[in-house]
C-alpha positions in Angstrom: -16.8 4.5 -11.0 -13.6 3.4 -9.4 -14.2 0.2 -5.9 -10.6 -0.1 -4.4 -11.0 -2.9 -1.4 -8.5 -1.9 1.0 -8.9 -5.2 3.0 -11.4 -7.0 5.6 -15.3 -4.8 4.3 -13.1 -1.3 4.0 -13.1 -0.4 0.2 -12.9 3.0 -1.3 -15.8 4.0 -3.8 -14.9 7.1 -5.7 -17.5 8.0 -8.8 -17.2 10.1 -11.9 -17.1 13.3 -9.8 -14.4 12.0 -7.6 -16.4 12.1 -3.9 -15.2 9.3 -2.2 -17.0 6.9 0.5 -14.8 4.8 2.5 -16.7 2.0 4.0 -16.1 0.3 7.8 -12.8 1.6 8.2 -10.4 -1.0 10.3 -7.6 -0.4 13.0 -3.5 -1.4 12.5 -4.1 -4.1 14.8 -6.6 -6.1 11.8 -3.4 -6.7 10.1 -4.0 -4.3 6.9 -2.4 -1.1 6.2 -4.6 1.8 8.0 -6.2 3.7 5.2 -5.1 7.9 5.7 -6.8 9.3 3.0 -9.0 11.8 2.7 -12.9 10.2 1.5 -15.9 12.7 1.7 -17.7 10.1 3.4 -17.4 7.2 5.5 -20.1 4.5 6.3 -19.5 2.4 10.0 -21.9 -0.4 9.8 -20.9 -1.1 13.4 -18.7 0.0 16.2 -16.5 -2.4 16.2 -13.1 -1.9 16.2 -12.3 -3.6 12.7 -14.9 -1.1 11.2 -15.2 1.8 12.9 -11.7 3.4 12.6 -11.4 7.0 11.4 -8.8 8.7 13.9 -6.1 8.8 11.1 -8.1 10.0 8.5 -7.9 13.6 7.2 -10.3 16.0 5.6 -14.0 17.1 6.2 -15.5 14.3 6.1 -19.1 13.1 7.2 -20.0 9.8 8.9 -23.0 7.9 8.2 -23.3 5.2 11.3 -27.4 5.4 11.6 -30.3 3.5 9.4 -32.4 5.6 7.7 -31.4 7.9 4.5 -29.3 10.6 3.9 -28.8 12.0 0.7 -24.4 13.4 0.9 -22.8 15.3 -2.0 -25.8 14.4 -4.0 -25.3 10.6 -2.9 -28.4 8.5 -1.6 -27.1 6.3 1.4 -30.3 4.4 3.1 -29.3 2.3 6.1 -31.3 -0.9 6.7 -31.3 -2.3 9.9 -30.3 -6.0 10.8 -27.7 -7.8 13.4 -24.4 -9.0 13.8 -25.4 -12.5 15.1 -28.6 -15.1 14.5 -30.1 -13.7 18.0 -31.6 -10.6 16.9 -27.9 -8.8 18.0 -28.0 -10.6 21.8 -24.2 -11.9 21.0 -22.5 -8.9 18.8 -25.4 -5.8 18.5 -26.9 -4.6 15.7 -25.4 -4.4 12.0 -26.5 -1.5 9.3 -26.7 -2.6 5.5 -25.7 0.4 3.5 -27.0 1.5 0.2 -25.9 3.5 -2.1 -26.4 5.2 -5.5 -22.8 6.5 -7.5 -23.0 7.1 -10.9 -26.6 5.3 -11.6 -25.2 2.0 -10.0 -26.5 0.6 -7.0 -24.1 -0.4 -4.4 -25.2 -2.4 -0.9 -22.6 -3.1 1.3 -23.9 -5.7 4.3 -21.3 -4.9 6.8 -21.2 -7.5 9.3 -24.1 -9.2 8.8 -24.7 -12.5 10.7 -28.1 -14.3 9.7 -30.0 -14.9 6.4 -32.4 -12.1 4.9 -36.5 -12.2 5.7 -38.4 -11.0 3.1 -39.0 -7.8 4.2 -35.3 -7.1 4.4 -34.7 -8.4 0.7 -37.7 -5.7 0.1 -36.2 -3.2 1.8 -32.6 -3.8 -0.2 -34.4 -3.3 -3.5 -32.9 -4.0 -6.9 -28.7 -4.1 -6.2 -26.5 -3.8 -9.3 -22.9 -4.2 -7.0 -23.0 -6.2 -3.6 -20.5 -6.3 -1.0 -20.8 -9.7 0.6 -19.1 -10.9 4.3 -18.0 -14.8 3.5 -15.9 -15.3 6.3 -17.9 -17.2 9.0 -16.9 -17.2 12.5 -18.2 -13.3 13.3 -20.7 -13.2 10.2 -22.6 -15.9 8.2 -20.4 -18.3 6.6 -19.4 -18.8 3.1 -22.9 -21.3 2.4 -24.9 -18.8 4.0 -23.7 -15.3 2.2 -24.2 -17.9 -1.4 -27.7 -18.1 -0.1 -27.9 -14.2 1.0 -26.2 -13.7 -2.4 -28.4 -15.4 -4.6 -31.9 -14.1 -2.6 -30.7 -10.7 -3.3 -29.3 -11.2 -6.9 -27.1 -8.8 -7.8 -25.7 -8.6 -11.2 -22.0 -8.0 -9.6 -20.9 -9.4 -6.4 -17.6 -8.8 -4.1 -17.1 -10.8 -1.3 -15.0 -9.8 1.7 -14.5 -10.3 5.8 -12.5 -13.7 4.9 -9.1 -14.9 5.8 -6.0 -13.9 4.0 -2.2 -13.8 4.2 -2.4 -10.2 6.1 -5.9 -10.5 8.2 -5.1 -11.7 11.9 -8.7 -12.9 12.6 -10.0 -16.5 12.7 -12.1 -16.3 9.6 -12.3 -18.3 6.7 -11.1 -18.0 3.4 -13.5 -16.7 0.7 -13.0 -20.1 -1.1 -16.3 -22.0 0.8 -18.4 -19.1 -0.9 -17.1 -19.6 -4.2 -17.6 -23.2 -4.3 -21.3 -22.4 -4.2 -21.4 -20.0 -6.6 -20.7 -20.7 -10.1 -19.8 -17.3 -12.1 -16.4 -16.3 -10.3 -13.4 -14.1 -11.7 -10.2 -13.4 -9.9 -9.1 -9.6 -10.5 -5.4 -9.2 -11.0 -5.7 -5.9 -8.8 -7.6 -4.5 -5.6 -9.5 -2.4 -7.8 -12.3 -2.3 -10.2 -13.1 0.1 -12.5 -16.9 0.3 -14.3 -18.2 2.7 -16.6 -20.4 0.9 -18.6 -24.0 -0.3 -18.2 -23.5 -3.8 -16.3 -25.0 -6.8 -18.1 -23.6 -9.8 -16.1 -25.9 -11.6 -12.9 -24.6 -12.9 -10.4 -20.8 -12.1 -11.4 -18.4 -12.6 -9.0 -15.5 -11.0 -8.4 -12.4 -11.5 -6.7 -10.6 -8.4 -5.7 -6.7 -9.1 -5.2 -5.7 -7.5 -2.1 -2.7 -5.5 -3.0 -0.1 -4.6 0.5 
């Protein structure tokens, strides 16, 4: 399995069969390169504009924007409900947390999620091999507060994203808050990560180098 982060929560997930899901797709104006491929899925965990772009993209694909599960291209995909603030979605709406199944890993991408988990939620997330983590504060929960989401959840791999770099034009921070609370950190000398082998790390996190 192949996770290219194409900046902001948008990566590119292709598995062993090659179908591709591209998640929260963003717009030129986030300050990344619009992605133009062609995936054979997209998730939008939100409409916002910094997630929800797909005008340039080409091919059949199908969107998945709704909680509840769908099973694409022999891929499971359950979307958990939750919000994009700490007021039950009064300041930014709601927020889906995607999950998915490629190639006998499980992958949950939280979108823009903006308050700590409740038990129930953590229930309904399961067991999570790969999680895709907002750290950036301002619009989501903050770099203490996705260590805390992080560590209730307890993935074996985690990625963060939604922070502040050289190309992003929002007021966010940088992902370096987060990884002063968590111990087990590795900086990837490329915006992609390969994995074909049965994952024995916890809590392993990694930091994708965006690549312009």
């Amino acid at each position: 399995m192949r996770i290219t982060w194409l900046g902001h929560s948008c990566f590119l997930l292709e598995d062993s069969k090659g179908t591709k899901i591209l998640t929260d797709p963003f717009d030129a104006t986030l300050g990344y390169e619009v992605y133009k491929g062609s995936p054979d899925i997209v998730t939008i965990s939100h409409q916002h504009f910094d997630h929800n772009y797909t005008r340039e993209l080409m091919g059949n694909y199908k969107i998945i924007n709704k909680i509840g599960i769908s099973t694409v291209y022999d891929i499971y995909i359950k979307g958990i409900p939750s919000y994009h603030d700490k007021n039950k979605g009064a300041k930014r709406g709601d927020n889906i947390i995607f999950i998915f199944t490629l190639d006998g890993y499980c992958m949950c991408h939280l979108g823009d999620l903006g308050h700590t988990l409740s038990n129930d939620d953590l229930c309904a997330i399961g067991s999570i091999d790969i999680l895709f983590v907002p750290v950036g504060g301002n619009y989501t929960i903050d770099g203490k507060e996705a260590s805390q989401v992080t560590k209730k959840i307890n993935p074996k791999i985690v990625i963060p994203m939604h922070y502040k770099t050289s190309q992003a034009s929002f007021p966010l921070d940088g992902v370096e808050t987060f990884l002063m609370y968590m111990k087990n950190a590795t900086k990837i000398g490329s915006n992609t990560l390969v994995i074909n082998d049965e994952i024995t790390d916890s809590l392993a996190v990694k930091i994708l180098n965006f690549i312009q």
